[in-house]
N, CA, C and O atoms as a DFTB+ gen file, in Angstrom:
392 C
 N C O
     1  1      11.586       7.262      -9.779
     2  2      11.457       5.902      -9.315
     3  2      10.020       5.434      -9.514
     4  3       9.229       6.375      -9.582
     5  1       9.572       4.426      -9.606
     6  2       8.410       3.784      -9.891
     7  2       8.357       2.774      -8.708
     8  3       9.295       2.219      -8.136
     9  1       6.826       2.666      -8.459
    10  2       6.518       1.813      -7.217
    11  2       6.493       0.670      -8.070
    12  3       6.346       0.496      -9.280
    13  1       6.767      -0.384      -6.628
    14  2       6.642      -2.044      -6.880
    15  2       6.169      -2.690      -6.099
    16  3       5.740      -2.194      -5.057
    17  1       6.106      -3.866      -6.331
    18  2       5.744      -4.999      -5.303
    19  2       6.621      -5.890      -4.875
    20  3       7.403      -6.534      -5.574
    21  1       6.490      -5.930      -3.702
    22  2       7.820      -7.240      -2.807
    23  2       7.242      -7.758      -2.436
    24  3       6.168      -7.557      -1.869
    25  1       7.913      -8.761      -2.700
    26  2       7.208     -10.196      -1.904
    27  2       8.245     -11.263      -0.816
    28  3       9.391     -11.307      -1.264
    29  1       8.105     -11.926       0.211
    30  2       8.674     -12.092       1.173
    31  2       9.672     -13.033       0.661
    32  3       9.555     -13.232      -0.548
    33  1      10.533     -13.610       1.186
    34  2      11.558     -14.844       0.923
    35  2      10.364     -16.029       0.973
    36  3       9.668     -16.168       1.978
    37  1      10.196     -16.919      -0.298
    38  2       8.883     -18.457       0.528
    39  2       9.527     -19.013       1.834
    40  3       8.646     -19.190       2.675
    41  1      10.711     -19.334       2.266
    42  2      10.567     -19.690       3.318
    43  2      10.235     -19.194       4.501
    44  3      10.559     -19.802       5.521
    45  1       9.451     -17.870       4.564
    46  2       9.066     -17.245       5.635
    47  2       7.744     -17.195       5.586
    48  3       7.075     -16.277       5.110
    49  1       7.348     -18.200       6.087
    50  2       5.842     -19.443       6.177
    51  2       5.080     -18.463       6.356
    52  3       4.231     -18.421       5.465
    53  1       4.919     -17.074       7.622
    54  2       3.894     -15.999       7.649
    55  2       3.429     -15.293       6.501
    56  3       2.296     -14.816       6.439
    57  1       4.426     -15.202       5.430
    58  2       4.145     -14.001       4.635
    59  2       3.829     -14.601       2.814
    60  3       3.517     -14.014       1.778
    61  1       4.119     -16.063       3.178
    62  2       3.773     -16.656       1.840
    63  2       2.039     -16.344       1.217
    64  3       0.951     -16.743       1.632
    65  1       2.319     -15.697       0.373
    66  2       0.843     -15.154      -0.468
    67  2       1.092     -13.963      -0.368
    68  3       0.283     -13.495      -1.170
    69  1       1.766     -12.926       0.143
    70  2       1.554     -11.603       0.301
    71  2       2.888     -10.797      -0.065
    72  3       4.037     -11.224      -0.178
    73  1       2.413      -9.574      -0.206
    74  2       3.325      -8.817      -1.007
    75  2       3.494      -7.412      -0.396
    76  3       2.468      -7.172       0.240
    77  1       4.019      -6.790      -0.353
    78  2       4.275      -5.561       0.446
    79  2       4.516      -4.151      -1.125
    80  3       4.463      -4.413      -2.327
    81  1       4.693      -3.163      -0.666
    82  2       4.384      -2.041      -1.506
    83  2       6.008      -1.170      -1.099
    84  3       6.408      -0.922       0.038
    85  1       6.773      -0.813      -2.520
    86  2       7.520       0.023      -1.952
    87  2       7.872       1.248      -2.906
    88  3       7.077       1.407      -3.833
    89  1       8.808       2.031      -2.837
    90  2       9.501       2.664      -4.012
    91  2      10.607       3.793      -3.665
    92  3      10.393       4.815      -3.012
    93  1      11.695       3.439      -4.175
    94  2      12.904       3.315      -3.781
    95  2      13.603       2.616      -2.528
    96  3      14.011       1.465      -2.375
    97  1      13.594       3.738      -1.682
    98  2      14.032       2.773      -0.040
    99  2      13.090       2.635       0.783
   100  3      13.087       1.898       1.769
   101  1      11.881       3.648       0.254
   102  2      10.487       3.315       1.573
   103  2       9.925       1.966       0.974
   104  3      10.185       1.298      -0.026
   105  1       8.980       1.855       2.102
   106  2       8.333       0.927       2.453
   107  2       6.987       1.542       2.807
   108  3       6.905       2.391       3.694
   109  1       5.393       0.901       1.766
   110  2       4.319       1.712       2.247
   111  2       3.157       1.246       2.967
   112  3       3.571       0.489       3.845
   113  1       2.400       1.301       2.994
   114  2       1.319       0.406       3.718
   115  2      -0.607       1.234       3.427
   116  3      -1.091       2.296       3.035
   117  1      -0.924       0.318       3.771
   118  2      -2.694       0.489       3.483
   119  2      -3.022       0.787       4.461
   120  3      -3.151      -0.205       5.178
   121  1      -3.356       2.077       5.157
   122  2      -3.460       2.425       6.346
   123  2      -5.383       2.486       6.151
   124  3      -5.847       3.205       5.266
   125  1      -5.986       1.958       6.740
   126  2      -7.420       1.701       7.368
   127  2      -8.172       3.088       6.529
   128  3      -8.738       2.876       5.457
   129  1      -8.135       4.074       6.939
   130  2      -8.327       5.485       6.658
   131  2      -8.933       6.088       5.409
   132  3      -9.873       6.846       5.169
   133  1      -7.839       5.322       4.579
   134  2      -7.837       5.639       3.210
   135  2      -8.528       4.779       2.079
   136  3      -8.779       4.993       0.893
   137  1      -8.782       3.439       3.161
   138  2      -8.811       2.171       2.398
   139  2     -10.316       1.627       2.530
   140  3     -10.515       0.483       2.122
   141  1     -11.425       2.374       3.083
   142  2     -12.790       1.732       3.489
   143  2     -13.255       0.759       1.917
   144  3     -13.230       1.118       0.739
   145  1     -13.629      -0.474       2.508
   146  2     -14.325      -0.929       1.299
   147  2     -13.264      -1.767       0.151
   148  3     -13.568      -2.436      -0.836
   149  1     -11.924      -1.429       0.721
   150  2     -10.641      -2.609      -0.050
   151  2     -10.487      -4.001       0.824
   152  3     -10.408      -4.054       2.051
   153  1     -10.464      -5.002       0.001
   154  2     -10.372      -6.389       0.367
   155  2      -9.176      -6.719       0.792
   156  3      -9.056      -7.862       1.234
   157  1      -7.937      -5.791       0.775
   158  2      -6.663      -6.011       1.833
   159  2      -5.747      -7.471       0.276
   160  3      -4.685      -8.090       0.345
   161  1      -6.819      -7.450      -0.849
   162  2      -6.108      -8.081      -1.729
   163  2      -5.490      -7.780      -2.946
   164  3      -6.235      -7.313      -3.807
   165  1      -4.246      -7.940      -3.245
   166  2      -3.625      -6.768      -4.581
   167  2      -3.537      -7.596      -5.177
   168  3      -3.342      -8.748      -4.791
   169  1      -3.706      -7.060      -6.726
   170  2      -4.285      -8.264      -7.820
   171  2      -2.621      -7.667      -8.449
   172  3      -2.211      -6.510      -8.364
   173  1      -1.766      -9.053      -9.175
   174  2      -0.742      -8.892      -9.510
   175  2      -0.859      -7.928     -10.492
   176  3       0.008      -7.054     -10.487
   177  1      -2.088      -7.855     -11.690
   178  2      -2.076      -6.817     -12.489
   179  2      -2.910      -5.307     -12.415
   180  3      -3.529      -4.543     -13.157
   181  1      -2.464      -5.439     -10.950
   182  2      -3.054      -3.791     -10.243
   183  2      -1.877      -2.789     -10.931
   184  3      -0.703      -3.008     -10.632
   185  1      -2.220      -1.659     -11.881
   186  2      -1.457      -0.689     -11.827
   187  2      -1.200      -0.131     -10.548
   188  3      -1.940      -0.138      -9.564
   189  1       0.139       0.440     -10.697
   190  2       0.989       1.107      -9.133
   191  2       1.081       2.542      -9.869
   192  3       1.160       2.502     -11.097
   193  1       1.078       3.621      -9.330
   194  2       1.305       5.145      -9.616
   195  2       1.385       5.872      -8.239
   196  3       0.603       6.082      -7.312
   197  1       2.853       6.197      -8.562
   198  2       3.205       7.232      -7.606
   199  2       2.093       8.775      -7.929
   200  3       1.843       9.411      -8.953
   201  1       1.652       8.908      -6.470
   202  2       1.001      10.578      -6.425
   203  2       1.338      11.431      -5.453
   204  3       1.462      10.976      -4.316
   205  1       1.479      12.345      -5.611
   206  2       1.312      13.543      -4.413
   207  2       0.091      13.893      -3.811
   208  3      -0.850      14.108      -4.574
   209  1      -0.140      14.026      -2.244
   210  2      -1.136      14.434      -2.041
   211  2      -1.091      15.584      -0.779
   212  3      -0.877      15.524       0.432
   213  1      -1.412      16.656      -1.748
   214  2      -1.486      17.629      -0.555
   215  2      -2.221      17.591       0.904
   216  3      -2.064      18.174       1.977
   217  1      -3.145      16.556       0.357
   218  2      -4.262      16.220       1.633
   219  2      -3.971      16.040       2.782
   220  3      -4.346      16.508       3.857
   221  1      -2.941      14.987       2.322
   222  2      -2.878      13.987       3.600
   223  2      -1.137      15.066       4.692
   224  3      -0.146      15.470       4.084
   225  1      -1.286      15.186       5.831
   226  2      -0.362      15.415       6.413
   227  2       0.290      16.794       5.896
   228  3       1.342      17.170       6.414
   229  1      -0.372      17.614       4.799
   230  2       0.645      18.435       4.605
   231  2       0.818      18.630       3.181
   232  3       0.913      19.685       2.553
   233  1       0.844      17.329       2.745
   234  2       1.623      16.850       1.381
   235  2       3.072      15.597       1.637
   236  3       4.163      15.663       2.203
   237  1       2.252      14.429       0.801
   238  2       3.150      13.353       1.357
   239  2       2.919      12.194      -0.102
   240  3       1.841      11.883      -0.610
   241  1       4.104      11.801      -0.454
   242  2       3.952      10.944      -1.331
   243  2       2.923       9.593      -1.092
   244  3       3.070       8.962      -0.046
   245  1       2.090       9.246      -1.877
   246  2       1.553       7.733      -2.279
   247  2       1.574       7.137      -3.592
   248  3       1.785       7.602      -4.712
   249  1       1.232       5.698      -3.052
   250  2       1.137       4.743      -4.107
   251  2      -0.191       4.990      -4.402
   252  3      -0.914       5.400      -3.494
   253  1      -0.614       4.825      -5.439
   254  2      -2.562       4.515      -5.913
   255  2      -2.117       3.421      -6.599
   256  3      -1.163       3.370      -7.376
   257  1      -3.098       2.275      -6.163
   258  2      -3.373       1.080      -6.738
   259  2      -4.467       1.384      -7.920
   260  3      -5.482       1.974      -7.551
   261  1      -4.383       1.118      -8.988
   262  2      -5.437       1.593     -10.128
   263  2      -5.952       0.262     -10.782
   264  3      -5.413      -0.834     -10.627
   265  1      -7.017       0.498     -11.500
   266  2      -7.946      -0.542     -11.621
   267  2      -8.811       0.198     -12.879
   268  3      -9.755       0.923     -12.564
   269  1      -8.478       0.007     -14.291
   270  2      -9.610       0.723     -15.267
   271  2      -9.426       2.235     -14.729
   272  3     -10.521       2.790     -14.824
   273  1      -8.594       2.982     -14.277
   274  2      -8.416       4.451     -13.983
   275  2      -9.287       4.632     -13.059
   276  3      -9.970       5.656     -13.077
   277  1      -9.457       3.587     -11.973
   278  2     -10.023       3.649     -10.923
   279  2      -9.395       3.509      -9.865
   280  3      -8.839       2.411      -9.876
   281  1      -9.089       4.384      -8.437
   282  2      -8.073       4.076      -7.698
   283  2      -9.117       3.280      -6.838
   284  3     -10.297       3.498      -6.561
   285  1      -7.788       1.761      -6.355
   286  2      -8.267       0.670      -5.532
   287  2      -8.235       0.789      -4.382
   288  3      -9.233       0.879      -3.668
   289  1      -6.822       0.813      -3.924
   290  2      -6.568       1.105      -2.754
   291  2      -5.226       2.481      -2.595
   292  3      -4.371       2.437      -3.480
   293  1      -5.093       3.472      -1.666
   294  2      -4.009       3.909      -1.466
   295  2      -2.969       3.812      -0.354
   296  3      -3.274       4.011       0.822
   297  1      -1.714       3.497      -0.758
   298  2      -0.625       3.029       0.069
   299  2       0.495       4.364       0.502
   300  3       1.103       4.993      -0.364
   301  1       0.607       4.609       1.803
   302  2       1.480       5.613       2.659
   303  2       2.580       5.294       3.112
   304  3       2.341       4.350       3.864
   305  1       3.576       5.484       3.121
   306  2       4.744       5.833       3.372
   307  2       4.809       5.000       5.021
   308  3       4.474       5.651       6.010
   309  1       5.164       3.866       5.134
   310  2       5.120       3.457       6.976
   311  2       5.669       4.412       7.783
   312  3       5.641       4.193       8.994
   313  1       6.058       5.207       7.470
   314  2       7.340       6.221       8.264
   315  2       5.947       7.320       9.084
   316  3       5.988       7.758      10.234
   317  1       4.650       7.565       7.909
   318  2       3.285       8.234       8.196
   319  2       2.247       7.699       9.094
   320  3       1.252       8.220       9.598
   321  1       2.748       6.525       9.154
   322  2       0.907       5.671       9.785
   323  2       0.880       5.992      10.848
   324  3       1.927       5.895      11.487
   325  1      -0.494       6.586      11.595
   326  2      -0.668       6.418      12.742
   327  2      -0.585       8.067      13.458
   328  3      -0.577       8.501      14.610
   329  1      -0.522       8.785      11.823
   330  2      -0.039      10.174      12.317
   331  2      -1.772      11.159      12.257
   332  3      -2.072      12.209      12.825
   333  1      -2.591      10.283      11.347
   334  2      -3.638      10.910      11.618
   335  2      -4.836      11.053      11.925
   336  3      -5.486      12.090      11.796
   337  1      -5.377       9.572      12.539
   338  2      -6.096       9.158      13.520
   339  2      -5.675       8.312      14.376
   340  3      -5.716       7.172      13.914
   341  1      -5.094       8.393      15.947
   342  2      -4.791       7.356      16.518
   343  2      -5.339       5.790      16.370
   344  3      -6.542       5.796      16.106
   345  1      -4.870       4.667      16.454
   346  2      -4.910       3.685      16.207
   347  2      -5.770       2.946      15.176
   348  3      -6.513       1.971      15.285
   349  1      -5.284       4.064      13.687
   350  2      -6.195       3.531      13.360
   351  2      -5.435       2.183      12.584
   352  3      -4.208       2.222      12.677
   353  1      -5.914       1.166      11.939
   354  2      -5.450       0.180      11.327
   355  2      -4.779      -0.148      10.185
   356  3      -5.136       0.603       9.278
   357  1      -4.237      -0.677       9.952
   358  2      -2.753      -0.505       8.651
   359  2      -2.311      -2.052       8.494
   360  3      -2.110      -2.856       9.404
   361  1      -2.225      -2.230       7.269
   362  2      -1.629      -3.464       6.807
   363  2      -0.125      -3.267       6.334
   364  3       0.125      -2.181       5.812
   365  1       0.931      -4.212       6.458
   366  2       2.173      -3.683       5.398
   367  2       2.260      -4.760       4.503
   368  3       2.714      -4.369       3.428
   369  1       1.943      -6.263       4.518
   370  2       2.154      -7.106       3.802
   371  2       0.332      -7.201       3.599
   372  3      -0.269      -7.264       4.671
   373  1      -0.211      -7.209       2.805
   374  2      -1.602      -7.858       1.768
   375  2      -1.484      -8.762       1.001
   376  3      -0.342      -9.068       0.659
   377  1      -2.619      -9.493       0.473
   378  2      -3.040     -10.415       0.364
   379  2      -2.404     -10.578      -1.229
   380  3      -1.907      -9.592      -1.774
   381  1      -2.463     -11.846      -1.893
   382  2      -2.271     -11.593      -3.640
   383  2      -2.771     -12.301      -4.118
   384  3      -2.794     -13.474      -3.745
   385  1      -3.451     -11.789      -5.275
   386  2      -4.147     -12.852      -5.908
   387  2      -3.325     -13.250      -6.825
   388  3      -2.261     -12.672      -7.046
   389  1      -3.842     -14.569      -7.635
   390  2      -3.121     -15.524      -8.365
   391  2      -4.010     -14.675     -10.155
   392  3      -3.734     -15.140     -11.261
C-alpha cells in the first residue's frame, strides 16, 4: 500500500485547507516529538514513503514526508500518539499549501 493524502469534504468549513495522512485503513498524524522545526504545512508535492522504524515504540510503521531526499516531517499511526511522552502534541489534519 502506498501513503496518501485526504482531504476533508469542502463543506466541512473547519477542515477546508487541510489534509490528513493515511495508508490503507490507518489514519496518521504529526505527533510534536518527531516534528521540531515543521511548519504543520504539507506541500501538495511532498513525497510520502512508507518506513519502518525500529525506534519508535518497538518498531512501528511511518509516513516520511520527503523533500530533495530530505525527510520533512514524520507521520505515526493515531492508534500510537501519546504513547511516548505524555501530552505531548499531535496534529491529524495540517495545513496545505497551494
Amino acid at each position: 500500500m502506498n501513503p496518501r493524502m485526504v482531504t476533508a469534504h469542502p463543506d466541512v468549513v473547519q477542515l477546508r485547507g487541510k489534509t490528513a495522512l493515511a495508508c490503507g485503513p490507518l489514519v496518521y498524524c504529526l505527533e510534536s516529538i518527531d516534528n521540531e522545526g515543521f511548519d504543520g504545512i504539507i506541500s501538495p508535492d511532498i513525497m510520502l514513503e512508507l518506513r519502518w522504524r525500529d525506534d519508535i515504540l518497538g518498531g512501528i510503521g511511518t509516513i516520511a514526508g520527503l523533500r530533495n531526499g530530505e525527510v520533512v516531517f514524520t507521520a505515526i499511526p493515531y492508534y500510537a500518539v501519546g504513547n511516548r511522552i505524555p501530552g505531548a502534541g499531535y496534529t491529524t489534519w495540517a495545513g496545505t499549501s497551494k
